[in-house]
Residue, then its C-alpha position, 0 to 999 in steps of 0.5 A: x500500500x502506497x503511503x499518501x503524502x500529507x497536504x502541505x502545511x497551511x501558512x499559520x499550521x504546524x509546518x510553520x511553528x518547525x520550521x520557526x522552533x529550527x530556526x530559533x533553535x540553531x539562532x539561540x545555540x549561536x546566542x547562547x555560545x557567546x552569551x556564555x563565553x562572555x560571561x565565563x571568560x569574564x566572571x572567570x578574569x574577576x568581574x562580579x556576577x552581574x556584571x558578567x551577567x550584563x555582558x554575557x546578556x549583551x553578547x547574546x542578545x544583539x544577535x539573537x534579536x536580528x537573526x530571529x527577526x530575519x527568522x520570522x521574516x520580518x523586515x523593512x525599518x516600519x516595524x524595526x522600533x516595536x520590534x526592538x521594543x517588544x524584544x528588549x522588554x522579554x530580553x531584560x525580563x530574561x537578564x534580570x531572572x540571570x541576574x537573580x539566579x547568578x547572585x543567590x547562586x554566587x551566595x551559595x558557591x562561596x560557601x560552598x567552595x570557598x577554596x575552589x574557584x574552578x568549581x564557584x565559577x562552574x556552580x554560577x556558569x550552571x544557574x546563568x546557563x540553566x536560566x536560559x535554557x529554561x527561558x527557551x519556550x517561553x522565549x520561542x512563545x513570546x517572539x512568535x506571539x508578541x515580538x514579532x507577530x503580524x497583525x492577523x489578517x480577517x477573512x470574510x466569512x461567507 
């Protein structure tokens, strides 16, 4: 029995959020890279956690607001600063649950490993990276729903 091929995909159907969830995936890999050697290399020289955070935050976020932008498509300078507005207010939101984590968790490594630097910076290095990765979904949602969402085009009913 010969398999049926699937119909194609609608423009708003499931085809369109794989295709977006790979290309946010393969942006948030390159941001996440260079968030994360920002922030190691520079928490691992002396800077203070925050500090780091904030640097690690901005090595990822330039990249990730422009390539996702080009990932949904969107493009031309009329929707540029709504754009940037929306994806600022979700990467700070992001920043500032890093922030968070990355203090209480440099509490928690000194006293942990005071005299172990390798594993306080490992300890902190895991709570930045885990918050990002829980932020992903909520991320992907956020840019699909609200950065980067198109006014919703009304058919006629007939």
């Amino acid at each position: 029995m010969a398999a049926t091929p699937e119909p194609p995909s609608k423009p708003g159907g499931t085809g369109r959020y794989w295709r977006l969830l790979r290309g946010f995936a393969a942006v948030s890999a390159l941001a996440t890279i260079s968030s994360q050697l920002v922030f190691v290399v520079s928490y691992w020289i002396g800077s203070a956690s925050t500090l780091s955070t904030v640097l690690g935050w901005l090595a990822g976020a330039i990249p990730n607001f422009f390539l996702n932008r080009r990932n949904w498509g969107s493009a031309g300078s009329h929707r540029l600063g709504g754009e940037l507005t929306r994806f600022a207010l979700v990467s700070v939101a992001t920043f500032l649950i890093a922030a968070v984590a990355t203090n209480y968790t440099e509490e928690l490594a000194h006293n942990l490993f005071a005299d172990s630097e390798v594993r306080r910076v490992a300890l902190v290095w895991g709570a930045y990276l885990g918050t990002y990765l829980l932020m992903f979904v909520v991320k992907f949602f956020l840019l699909d729903r609200v950065v980067f969402a198109t006014p919703r085009r009304h058919e006629q009913v007939r």
